[in-house]
C-alpha positions as CSV (number, residue, x, y, z in Angstrom):
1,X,98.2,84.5,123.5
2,X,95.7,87.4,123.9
3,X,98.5,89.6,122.5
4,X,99.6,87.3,119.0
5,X,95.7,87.3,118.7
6,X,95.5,91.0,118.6
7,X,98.4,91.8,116.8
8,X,97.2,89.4,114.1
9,X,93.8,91.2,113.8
10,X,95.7,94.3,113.7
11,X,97.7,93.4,110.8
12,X,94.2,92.1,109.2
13,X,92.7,95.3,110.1
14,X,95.6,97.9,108.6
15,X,95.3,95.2,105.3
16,X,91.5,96.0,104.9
17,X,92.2,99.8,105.4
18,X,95.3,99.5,102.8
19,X,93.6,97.5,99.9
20,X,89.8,98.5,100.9
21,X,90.2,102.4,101.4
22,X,93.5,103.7,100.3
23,X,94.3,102.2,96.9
24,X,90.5,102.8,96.0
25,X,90.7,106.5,96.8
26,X,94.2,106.7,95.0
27,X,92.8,105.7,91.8
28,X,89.8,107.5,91.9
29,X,91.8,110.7,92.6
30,X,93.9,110.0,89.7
31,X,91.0,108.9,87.2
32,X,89.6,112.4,87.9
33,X,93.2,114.3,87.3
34,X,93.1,111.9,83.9
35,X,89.7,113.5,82.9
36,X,90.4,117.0,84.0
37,X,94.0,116.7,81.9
38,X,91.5,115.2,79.3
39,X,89.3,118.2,79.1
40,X,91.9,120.7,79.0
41,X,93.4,119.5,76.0
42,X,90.4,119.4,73.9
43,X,90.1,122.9,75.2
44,X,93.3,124.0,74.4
45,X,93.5,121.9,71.1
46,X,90.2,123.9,69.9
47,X,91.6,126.6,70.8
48,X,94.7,126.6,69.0
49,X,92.7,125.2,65.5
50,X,90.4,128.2,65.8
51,X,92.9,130.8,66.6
52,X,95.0,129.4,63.4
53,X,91.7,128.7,61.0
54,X,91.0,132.6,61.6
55,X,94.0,133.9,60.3
């Protein structure tokens, strides 16, 4: 008994660490990468318009 009784809480336990730190962290690692793709492309799209509008 003790051992379906621990292997249940174990289960409930690797849940809590799957959908309470994993996935969180996942998508805050990814919502940075979004901003820092974000960032670069307004720096390389000014770029670009200032290098042609000086011509």
């Amino acid at each position: 008994m003790a051992r379906i009784v621990l292997s249940i809480l174990g289960v409930l336990l690797a849940l809590y660490v799957v959908f309470g730190l994993v996935i969180p962290a996942i998508f805050g690692v990814l919502k940075f990468v979004l901003i820092i793709a974000v960032i670069g492309f307004v720096a390389v799209a000014a770029v670009t318009v200032v290098g042609r509008l000086s011509k």
